[in-house]
N, C-alpha and C positions, 0 to 999 in steps of 0.2 A: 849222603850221610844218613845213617840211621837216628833218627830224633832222640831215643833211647839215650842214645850216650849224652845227650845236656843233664841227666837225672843221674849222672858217674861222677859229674865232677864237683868236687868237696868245698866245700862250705864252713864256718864258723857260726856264732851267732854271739848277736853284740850288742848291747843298750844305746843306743844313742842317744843324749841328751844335748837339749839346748837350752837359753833362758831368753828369755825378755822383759824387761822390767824388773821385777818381784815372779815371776811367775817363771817356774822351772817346767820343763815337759820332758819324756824319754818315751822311747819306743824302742823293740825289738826293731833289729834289721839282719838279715844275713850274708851282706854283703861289703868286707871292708879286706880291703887288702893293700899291700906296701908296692908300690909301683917303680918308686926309685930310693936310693943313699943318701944321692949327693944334687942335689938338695934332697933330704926326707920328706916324700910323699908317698901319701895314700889315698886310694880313691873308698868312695862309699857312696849307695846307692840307698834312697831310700823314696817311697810310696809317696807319692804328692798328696793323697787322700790325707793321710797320715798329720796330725797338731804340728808335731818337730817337724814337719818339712817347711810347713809356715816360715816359723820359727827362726828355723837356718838360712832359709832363704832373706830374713829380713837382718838376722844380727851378723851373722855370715862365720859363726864360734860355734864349738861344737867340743864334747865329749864322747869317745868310745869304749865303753867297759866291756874286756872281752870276756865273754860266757866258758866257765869251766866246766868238766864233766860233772865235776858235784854240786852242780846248779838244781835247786828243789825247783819241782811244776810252780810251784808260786809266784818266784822274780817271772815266768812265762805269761801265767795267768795277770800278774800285777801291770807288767809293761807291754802287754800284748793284747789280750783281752777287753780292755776298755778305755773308752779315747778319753783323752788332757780336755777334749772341748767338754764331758760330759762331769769330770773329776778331776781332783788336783794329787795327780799320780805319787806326790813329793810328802803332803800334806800329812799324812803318817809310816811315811815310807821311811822309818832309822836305819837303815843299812846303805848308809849313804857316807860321803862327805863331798865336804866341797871340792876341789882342785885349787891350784891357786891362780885360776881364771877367771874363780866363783861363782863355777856352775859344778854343779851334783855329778859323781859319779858312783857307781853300784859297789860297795865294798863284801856283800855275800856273795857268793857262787860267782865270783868272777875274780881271773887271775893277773888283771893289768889292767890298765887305762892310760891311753892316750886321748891327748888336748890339739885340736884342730884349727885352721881356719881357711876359709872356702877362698880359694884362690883363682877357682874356673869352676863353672859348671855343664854342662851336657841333659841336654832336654830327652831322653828318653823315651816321649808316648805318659806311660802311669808314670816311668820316676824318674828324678834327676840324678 
């Protein structure tokens, strides 16, 4: 196999948000996708370095806002560029609302949001 072709195949890119407590956290991820119908499932992959991996690992809920073409570099720089441990990503973030699972999902530059809950996970090495 030429290594090449893993850099071919297509990607999204999606906020992932989780809560605990009072304290909401989201991270970029590029990896969610619909696996089955019937039950509806989806998998998602995300950086165990990462606050939200904590997060979901502990509450086992989760939001997915998926990223539109007319996403500005900002929601990038906002939810990717600097961790929940250093900042409270939420804390002036209004292009938000809740879901009615009452965790945050991204209402600019994203064209859907689905509401999750961790059913299995898979140890990966960096992510689960």
């Amino acid at each position: 196999m030429d290594n090449k072709a893993m850099f071919k195949i297509s990607y999204g890119l999606f906020v992932l948000t989780a809560k605990k407590g009072d304290k909401n956290n989201g991270c970029i991820i590029n990896t969610a996708m619909q696996v089955t119908t019937t039950p509806n499932r989806i998998t998602i992959t995300v950086n165990k370095e990462n606050l939200t991996h904590n997060v979901l690992m502990y509450t086992k809920e989760f939001n997915i806002s998926i990223i539109s073409e007319e996403a500005d570099f900002e929601l990038f720089r906002h939810f990717g560029f600097q961790s929940g441990r250093d900042t409270d990503k939420f804390a002036d973030f209004s292009e938000q609302k809740n879901a009615p699972n009452g965790m945050p999902v991204v209402t600019k530059g994203t064209n859907a949001w689905i509401s999750g809950k961790v059913i299995d996970t898979v140890d990966l090495g960096t992510h689960t």
